[in-house]
PyMOL Python script that loads the backbone (N, CA, C, O; Angstrom):
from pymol import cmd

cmd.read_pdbstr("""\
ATOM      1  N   UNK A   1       4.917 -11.825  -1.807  1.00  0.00           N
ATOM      2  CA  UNK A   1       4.136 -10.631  -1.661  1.00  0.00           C
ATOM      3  C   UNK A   1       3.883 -10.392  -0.185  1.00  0.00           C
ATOM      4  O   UNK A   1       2.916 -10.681   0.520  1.00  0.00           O
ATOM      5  N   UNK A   2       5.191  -9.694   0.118  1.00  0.00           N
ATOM      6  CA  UNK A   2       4.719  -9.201   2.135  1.00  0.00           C
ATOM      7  C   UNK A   2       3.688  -8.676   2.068  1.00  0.00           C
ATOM      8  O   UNK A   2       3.379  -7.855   1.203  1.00  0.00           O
ATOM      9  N   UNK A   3       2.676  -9.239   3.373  1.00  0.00           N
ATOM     10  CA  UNK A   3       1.277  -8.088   3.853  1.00  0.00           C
ATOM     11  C   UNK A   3       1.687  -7.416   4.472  1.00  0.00           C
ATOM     12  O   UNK A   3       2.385  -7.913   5.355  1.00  0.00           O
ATOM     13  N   UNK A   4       1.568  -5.972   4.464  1.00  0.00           N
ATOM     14  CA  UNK A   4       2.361  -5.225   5.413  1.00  0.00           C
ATOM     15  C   UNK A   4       1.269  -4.128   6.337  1.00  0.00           C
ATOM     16  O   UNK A   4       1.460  -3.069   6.934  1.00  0.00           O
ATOM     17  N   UNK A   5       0.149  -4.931   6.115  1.00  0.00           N
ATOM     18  CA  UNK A   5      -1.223  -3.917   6.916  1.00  0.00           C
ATOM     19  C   UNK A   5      -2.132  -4.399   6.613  1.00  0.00           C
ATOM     20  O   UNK A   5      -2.202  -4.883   5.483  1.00  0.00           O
ATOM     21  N   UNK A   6      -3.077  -4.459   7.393  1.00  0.00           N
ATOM     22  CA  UNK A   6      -4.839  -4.560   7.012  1.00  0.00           C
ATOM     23  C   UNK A   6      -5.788  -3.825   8.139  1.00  0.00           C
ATOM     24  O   UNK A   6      -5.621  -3.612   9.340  1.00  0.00           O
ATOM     25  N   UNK A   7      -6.751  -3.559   7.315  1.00  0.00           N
ATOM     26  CA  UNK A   7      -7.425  -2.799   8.240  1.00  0.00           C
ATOM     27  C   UNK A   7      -8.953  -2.583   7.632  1.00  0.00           C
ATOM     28  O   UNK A   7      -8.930  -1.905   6.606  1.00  0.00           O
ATOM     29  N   UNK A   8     -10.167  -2.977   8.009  1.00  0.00           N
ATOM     30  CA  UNK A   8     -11.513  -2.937   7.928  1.00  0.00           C
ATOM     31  C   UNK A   8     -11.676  -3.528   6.684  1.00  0.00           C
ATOM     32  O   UNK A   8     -12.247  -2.933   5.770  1.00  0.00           O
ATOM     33  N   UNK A   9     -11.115  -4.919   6.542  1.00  0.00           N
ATOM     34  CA  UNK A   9     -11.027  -6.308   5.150  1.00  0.00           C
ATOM     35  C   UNK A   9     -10.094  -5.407   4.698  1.00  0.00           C
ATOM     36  O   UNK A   9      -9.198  -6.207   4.431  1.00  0.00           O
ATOM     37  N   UNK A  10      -9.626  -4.280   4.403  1.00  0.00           N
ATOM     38  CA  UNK A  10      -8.549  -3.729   2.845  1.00  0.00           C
ATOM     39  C   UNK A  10      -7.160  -4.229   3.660  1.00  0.00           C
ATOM     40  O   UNK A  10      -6.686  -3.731   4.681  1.00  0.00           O
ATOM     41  N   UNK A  11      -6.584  -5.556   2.754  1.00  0.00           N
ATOM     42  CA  UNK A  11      -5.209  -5.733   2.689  1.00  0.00           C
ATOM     43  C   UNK A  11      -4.343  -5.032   2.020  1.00  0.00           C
ATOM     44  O   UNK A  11      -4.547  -4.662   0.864  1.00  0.00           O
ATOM     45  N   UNK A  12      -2.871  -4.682   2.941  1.00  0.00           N
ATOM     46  CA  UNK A  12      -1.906  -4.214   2.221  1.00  0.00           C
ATOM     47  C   UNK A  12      -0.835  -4.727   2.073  1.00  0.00           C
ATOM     48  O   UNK A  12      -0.348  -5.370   3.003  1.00  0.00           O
ATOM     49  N   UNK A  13       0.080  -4.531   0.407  1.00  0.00           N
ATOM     50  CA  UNK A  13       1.229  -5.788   0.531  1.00  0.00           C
ATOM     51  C   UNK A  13       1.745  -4.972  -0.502  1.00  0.00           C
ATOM     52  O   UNK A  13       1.026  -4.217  -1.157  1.00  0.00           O
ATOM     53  N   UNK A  14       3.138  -5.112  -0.696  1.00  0.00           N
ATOM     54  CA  UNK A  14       4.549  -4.373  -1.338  1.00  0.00           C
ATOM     55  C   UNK A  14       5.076  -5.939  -1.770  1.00  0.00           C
ATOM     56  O   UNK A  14       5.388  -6.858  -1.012  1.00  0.00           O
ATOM     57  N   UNK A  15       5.060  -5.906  -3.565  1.00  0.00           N
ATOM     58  CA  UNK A  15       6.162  -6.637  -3.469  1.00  0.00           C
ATOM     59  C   UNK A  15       7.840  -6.566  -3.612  1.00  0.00           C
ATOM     60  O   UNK A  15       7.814  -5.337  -3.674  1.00  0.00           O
ATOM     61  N   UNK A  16       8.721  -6.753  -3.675  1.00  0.00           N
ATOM     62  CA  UNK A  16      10.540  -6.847  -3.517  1.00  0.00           C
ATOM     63  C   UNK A  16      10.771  -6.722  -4.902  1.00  0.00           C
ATOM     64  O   UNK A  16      10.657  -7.549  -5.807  1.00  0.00           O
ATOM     65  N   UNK A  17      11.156  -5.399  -4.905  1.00  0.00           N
ATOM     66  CA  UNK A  17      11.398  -4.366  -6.244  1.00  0.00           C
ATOM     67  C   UNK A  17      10.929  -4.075  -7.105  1.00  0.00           C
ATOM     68  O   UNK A  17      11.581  -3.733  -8.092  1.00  0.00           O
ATOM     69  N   UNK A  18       9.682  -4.090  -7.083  1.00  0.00           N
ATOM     70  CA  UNK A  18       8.753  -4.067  -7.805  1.00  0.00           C
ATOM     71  C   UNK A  18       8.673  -2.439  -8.904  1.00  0.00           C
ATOM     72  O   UNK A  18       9.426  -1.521  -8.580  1.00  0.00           O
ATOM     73  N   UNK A  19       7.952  -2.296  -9.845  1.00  0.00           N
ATOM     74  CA  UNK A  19       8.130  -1.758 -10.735  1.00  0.00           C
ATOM     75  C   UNK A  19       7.952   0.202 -10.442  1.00  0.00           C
ATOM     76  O   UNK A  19       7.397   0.645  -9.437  1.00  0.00           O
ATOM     77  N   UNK A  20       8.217   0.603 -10.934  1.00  0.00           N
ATOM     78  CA  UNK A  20       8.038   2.368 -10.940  1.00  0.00           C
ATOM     79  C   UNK A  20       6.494   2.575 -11.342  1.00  0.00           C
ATOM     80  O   UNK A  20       6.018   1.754 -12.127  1.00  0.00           O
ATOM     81  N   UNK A  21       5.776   3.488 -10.918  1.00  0.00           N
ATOM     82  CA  UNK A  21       6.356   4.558  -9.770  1.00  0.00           C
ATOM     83  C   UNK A  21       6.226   3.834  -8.521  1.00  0.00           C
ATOM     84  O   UNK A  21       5.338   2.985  -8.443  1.00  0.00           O
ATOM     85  N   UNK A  22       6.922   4.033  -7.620  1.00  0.00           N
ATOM     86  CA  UNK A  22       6.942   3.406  -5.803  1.00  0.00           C
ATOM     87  C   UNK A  22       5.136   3.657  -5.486  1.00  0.00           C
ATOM     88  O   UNK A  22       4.411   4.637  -5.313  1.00  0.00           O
ATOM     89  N   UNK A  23       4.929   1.959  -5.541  1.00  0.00           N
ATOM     90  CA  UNK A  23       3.449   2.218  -5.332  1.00  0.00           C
ATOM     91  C   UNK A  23       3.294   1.060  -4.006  1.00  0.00           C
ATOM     92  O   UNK A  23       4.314   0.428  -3.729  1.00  0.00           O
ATOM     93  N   UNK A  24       2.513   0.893  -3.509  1.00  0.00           N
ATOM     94  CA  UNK A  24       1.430  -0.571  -3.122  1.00  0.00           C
ATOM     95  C   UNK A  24       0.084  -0.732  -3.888  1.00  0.00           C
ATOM     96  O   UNK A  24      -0.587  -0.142  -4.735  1.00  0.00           O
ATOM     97  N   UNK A  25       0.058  -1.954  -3.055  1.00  0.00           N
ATOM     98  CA  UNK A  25      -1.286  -2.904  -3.649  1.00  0.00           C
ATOM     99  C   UNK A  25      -2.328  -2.696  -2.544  1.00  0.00           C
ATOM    100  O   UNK A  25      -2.064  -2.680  -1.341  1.00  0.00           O
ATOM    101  N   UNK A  26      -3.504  -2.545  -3.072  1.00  0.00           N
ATOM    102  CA  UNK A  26      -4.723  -2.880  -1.751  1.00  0.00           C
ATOM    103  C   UNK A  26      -5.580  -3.869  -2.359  1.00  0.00           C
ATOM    104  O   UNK A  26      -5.447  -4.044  -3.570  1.00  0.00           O
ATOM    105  N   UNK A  27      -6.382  -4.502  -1.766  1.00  0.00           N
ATOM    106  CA  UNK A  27      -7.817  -5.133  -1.753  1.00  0.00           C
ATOM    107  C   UNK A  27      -8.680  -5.238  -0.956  1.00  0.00           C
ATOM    108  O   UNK A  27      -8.638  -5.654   0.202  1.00  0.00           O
ATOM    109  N   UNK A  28      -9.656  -4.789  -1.669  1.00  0.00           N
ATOM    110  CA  UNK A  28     -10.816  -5.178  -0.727  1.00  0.00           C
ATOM    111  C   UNK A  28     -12.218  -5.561  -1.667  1.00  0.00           C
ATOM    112  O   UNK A  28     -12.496  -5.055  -2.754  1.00  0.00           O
ATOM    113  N   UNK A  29     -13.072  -6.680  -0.868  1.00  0.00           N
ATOM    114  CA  UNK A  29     -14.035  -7.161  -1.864  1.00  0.00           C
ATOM    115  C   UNK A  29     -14.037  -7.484  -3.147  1.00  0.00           C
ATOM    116  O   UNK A  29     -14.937  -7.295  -3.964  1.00  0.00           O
ATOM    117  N   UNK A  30     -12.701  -8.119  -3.343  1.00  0.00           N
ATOM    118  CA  UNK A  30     -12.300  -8.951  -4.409  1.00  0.00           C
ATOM    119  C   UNK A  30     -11.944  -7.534  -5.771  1.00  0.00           C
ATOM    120  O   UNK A  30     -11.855  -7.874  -6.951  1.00  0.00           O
ATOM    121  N   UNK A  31     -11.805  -6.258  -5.422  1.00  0.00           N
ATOM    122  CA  UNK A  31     -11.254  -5.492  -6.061  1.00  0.00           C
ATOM    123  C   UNK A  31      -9.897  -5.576  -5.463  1.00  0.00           C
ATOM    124  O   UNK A  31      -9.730  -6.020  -4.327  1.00  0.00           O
ATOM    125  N   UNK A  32      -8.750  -5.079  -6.353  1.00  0.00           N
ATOM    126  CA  UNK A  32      -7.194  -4.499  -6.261  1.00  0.00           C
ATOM    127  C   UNK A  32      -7.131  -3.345  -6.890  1.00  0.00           C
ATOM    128  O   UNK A  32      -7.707  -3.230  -7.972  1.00  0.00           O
ATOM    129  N   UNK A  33      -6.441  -2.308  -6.344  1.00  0.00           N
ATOM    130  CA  UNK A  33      -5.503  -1.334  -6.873  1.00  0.00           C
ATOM    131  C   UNK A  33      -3.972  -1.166  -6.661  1.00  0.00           C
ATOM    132  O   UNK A  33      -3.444  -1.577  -5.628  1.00  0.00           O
ATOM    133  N   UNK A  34      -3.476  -0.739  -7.353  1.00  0.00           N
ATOM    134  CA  UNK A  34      -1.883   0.327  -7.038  1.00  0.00           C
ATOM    135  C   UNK A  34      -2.170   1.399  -6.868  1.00  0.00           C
ATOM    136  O   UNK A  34      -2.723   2.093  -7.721  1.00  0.00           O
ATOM    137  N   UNK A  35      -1.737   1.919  -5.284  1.00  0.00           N
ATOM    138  CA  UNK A  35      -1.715   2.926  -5.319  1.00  0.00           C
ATOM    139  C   UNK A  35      -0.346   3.688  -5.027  1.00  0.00           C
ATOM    140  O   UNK A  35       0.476   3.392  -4.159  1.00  0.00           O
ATOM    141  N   UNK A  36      -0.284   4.726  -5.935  1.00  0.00           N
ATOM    142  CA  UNK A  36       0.926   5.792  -5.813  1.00  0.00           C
ATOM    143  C   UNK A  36       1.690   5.776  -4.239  1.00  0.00           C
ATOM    144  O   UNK A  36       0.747   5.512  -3.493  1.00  0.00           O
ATOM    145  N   UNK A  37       2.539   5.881  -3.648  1.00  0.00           N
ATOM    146  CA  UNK A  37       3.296   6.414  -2.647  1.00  0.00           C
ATOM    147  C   UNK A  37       3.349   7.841  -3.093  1.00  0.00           C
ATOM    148  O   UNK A  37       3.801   8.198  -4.181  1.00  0.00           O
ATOM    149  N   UNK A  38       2.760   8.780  -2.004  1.00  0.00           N
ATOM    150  CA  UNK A  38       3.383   9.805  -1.904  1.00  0.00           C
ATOM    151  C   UNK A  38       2.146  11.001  -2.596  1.00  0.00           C
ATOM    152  O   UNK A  38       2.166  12.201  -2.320  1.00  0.00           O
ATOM    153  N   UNK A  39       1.574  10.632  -3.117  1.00  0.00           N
ATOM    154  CA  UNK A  39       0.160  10.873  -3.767  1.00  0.00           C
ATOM    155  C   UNK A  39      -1.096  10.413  -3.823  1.00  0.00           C
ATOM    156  O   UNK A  39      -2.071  11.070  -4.188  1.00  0.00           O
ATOM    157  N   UNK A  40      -1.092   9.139  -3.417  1.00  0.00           N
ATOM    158  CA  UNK A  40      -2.401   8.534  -2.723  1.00  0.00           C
ATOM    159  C   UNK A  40      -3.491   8.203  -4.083  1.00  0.00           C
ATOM    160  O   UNK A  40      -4.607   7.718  -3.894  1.00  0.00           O
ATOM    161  N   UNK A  41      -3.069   8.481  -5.180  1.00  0.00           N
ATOM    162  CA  UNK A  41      -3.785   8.054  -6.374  1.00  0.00           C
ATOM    163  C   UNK A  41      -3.725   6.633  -6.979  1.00  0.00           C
ATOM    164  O   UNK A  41      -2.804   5.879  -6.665  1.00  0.00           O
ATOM    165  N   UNK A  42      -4.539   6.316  -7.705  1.00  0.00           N
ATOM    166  CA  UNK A  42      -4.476   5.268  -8.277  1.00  0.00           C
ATOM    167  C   UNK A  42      -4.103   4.839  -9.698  1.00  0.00           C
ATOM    168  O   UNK A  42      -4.764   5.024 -10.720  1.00  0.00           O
ATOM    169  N   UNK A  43      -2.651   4.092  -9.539  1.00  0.00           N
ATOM    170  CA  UNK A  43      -2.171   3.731 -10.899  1.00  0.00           C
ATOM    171  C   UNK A  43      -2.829   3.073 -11.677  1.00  0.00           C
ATOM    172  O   UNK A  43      -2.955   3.493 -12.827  1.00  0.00           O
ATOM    173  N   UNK A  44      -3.536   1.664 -11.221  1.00  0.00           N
ATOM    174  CA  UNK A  44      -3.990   1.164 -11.690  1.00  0.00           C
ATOM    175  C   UNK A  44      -4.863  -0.132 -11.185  1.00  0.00           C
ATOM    176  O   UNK A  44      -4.412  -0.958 -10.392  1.00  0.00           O
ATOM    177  N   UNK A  45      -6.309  -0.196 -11.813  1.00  0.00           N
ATOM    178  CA  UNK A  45      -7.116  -0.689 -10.926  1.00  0.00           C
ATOM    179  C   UNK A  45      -7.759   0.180  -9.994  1.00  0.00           C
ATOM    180  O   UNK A  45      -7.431   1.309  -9.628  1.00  0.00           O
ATOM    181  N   UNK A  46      -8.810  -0.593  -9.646  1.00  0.00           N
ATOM    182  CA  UNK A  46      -9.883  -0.231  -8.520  1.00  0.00           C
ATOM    183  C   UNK A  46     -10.392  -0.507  -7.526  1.00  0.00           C
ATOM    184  O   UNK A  46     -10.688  -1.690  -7.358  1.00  0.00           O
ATOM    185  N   UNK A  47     -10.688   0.455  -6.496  1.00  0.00           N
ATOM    186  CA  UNK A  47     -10.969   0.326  -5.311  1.00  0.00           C
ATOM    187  C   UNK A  47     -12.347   0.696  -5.119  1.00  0.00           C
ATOM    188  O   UNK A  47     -12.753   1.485  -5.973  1.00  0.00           O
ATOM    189  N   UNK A  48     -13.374   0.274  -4.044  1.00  0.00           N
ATOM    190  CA  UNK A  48     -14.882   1.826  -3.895  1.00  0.00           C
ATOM    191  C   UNK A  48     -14.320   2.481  -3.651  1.00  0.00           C
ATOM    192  O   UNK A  48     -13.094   2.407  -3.567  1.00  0.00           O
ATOM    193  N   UNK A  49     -15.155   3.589  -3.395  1.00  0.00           N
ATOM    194  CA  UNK A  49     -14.919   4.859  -2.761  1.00  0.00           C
ATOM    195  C   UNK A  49     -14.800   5.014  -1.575  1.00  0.00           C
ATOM    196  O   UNK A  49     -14.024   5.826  -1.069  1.00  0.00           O
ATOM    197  N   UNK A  50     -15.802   4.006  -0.751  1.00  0.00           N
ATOM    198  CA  UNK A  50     -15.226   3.851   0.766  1.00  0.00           C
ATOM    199  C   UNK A  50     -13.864   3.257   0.875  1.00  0.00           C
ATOM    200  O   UNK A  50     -12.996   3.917   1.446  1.00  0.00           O
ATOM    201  N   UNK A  51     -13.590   2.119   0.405  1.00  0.00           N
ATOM    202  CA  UNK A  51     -12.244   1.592   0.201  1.00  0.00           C
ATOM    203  C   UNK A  51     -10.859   2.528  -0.140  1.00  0.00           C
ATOM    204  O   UNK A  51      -9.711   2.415   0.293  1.00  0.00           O
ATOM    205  N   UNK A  52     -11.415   3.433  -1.034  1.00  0.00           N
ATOM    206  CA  UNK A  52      -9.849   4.275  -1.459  1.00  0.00           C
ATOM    207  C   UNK A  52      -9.736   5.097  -0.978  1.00  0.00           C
ATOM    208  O   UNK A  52      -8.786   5.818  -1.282  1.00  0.00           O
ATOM    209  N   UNK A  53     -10.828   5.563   0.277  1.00  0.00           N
ATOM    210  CA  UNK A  53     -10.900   6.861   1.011  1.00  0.00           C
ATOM    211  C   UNK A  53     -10.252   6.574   1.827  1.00  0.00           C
ATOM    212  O   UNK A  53      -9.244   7.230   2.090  1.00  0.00           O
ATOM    213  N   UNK A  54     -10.709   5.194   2.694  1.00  0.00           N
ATOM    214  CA  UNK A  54      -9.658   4.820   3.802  1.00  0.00           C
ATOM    215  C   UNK A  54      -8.222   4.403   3.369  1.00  0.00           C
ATOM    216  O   UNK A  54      -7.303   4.669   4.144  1.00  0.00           O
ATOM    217  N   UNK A  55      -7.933   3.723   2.107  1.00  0.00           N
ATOM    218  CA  UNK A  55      -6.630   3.803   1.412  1.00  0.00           C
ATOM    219  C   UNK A  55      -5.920   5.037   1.828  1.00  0.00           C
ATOM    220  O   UNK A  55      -4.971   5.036   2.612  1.00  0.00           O
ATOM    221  N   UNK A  56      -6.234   5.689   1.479  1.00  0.00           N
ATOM    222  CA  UNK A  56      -5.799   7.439   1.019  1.00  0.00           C
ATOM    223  C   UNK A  56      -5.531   7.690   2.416  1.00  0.00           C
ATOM    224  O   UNK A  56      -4.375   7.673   2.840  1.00  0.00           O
ATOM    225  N   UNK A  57      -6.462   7.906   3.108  1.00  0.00           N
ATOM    226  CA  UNK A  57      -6.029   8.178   4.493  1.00  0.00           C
ATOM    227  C   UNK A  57      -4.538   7.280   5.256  1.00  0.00           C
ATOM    228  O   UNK A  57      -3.394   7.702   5.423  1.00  0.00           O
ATOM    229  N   UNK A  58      -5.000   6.249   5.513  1.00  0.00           N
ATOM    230  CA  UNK A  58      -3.790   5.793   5.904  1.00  0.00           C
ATOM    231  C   UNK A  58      -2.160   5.976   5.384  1.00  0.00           C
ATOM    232  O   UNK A  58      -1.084   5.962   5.982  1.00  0.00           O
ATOM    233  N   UNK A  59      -2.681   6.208   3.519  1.00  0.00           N
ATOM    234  CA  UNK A  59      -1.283   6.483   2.999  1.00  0.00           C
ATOM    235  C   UNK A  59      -0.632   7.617   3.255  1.00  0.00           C
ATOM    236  O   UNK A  59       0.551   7.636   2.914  1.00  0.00           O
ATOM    237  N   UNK A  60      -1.307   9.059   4.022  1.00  0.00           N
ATOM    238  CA  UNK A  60      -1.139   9.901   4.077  1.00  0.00           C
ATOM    239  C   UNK A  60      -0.848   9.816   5.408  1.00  0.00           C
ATOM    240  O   UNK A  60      -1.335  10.770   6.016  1.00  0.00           O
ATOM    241  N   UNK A  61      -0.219   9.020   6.135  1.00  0.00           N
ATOM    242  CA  UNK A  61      -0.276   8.956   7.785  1.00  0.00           C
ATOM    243  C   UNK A  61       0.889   8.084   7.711  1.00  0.00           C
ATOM    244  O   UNK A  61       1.694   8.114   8.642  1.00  0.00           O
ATOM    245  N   UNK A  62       1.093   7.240   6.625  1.00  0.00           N
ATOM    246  CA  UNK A  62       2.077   6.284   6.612  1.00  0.00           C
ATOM    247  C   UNK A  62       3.237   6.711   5.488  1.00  0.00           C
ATOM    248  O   UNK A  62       4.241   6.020   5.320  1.00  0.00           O
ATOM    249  N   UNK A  63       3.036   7.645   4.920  1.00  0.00           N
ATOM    250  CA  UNK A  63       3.720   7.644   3.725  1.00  0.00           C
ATOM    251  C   UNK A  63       5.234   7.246   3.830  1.00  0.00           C
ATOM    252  O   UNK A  63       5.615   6.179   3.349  1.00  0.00           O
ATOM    253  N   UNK A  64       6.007   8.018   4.397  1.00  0.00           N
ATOM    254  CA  UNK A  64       7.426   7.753   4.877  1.00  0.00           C
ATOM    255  C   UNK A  64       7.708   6.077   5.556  1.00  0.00           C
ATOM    256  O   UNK A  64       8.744   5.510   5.207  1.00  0.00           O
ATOM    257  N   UNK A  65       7.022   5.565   6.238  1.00  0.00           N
ATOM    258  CA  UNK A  65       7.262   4.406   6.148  1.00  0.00           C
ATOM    259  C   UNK A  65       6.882   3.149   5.041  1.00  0.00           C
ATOM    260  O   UNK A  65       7.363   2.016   5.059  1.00  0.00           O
ATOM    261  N   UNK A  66       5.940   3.657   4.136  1.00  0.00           N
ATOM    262  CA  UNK A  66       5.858   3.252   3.182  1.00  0.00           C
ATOM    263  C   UNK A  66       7.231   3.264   2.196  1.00  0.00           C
ATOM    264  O   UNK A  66       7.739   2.267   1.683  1.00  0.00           O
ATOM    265  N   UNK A  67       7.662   4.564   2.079  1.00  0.00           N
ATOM    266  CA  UNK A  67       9.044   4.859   0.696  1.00  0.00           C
ATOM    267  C   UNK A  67      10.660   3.805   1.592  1.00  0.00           C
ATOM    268  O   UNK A  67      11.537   3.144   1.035  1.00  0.00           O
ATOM    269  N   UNK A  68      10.375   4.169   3.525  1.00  0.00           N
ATOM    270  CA  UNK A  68      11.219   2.723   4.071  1.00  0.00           C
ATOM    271  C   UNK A  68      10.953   1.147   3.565  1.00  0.00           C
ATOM    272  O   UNK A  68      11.869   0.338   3.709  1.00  0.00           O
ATOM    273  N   UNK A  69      10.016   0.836   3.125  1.00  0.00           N
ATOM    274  CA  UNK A  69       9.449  -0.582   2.867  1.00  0.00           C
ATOM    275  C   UNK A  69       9.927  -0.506   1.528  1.00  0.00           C
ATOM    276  O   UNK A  69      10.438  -1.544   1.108  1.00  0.00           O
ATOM    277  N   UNK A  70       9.877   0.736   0.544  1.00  0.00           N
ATOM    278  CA  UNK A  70      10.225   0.556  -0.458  1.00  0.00           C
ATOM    279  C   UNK A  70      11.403   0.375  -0.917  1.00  0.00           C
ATOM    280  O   UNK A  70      11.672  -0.065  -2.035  1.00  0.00           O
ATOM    281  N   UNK A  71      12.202   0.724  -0.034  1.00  0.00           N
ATOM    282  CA  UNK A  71      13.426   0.679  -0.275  1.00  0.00           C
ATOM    283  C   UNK A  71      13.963  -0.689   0.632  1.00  0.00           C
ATOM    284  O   UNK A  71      14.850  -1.378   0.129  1.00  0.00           O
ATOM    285  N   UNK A  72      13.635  -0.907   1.421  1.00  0.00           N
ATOM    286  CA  UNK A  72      14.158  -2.212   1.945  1.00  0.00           C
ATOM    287  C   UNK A  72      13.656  -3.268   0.900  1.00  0.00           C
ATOM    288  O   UNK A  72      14.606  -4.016   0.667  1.00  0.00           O
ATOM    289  N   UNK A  73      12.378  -3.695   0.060  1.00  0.00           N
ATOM    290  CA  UNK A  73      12.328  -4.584  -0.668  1.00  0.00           C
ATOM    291  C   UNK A  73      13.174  -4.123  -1.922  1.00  0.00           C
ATOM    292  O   UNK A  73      13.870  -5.021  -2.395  1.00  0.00           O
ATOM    293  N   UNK A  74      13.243  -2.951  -2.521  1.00  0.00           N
ATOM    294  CA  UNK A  74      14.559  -3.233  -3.887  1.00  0.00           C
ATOM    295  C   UNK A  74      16.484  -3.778  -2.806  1.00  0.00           C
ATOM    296  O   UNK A  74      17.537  -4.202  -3.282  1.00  0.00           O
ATOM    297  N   UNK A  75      16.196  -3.548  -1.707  1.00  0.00           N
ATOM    298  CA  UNK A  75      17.709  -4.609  -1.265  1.00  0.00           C
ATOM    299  C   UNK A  75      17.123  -6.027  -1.044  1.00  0.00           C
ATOM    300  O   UNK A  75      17.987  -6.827  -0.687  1.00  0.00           O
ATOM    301  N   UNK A  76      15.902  -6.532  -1.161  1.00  0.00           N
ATOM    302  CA  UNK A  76      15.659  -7.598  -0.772  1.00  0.00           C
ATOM    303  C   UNK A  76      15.510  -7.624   0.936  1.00  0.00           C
ATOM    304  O   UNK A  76      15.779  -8.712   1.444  1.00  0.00           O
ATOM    305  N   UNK A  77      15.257  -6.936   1.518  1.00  0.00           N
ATOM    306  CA  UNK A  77      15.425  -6.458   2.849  1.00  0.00           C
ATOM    307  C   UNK A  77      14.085  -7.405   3.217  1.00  0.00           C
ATOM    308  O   UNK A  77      13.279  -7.692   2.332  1.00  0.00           O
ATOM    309  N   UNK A  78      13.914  -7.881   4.656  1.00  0.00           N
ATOM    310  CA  UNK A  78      11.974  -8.260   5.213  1.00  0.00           C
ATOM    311  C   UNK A  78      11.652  -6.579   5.504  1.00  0.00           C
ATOM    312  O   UNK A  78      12.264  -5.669   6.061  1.00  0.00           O
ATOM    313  N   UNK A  79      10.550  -6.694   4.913  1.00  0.00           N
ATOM    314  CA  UNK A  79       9.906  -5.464   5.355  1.00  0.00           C
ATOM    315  C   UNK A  79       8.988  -5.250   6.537  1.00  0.00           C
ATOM    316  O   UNK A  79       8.425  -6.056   7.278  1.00  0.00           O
ATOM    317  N   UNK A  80       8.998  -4.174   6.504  1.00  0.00           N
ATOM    318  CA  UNK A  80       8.370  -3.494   8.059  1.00  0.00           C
ATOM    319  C   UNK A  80       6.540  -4.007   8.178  1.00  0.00           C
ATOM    320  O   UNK A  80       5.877  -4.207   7.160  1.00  0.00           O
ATOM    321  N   UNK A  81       6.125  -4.112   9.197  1.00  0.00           N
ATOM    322  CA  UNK A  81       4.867  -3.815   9.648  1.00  0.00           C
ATOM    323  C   UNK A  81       4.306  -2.440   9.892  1.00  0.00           C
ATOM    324  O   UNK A  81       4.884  -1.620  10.604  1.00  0.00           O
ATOM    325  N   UNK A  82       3.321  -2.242   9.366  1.00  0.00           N
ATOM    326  CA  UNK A  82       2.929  -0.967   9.242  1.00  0.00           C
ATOM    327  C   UNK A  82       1.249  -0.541   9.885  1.00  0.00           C
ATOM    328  O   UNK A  82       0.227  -0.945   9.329  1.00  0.00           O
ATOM    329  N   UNK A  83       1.245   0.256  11.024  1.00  0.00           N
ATOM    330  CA  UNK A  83       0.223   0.561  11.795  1.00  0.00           C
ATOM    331  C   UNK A  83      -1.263   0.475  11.053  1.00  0.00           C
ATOM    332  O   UNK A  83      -1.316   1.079   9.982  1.00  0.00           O
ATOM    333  N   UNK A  84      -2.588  -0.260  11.525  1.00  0.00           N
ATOM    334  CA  UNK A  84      -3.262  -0.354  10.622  1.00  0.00           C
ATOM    335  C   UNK A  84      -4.052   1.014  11.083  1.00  0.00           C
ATOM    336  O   UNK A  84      -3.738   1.490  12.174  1.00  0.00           O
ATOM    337  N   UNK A  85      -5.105   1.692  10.263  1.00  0.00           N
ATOM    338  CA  UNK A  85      -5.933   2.423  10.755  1.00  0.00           C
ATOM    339  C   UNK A  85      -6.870   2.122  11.904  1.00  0.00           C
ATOM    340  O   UNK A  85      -7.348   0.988  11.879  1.00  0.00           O
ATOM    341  N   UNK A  86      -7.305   3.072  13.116  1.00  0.00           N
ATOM    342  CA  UNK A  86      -8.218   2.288  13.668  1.00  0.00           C
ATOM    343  C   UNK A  86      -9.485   2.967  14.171  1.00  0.00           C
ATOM    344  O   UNK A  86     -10.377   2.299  14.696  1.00  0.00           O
TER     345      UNK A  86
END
""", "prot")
cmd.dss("prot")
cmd.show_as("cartoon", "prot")
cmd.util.cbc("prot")
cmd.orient("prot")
């Protein structure tokens, strides 16, 4: 499970081909979600509201390098580092 960001405790990590729809994982304060690529919603699981706000934001700043990470882990590729919010 690459970390591929963190930023104010919320970790972020993609795992290598992982299932539809093209999502990531966050945590923070012992909550997890999936959240959507490309829509910033939540598949499944929970985040606060401070937590999924700053989620959301960053995904919307990162998105395109997010759907790159996604696609380098279905080749098995190392994936990218990805700018944290600041």
């Amino acid at each position: 499970m690459p970390r591929i960001s963190e930023f104010f405790g919320i970790v972020i990590w993609m795992y290598y081909n992982d299932h539809q729809p093209p999502h990531f994982h966050a945590a923070y304060s012992g909550d997890e979600a999936l959240i959507v690529i490309g829509s910033g919603d939540v598949y499944q699981g929970q985040l606060s509201q401070r937590a999924f706000r700053l989620v959301q934001e960053w995904e919307e700043l990162h998105c395109a390098e997010l759907l790159s990470n996604r696609e380098l882990g279905r080749q098995r590729q190392p994936l990218n580092l990805i700018a944290p919010l600041t």
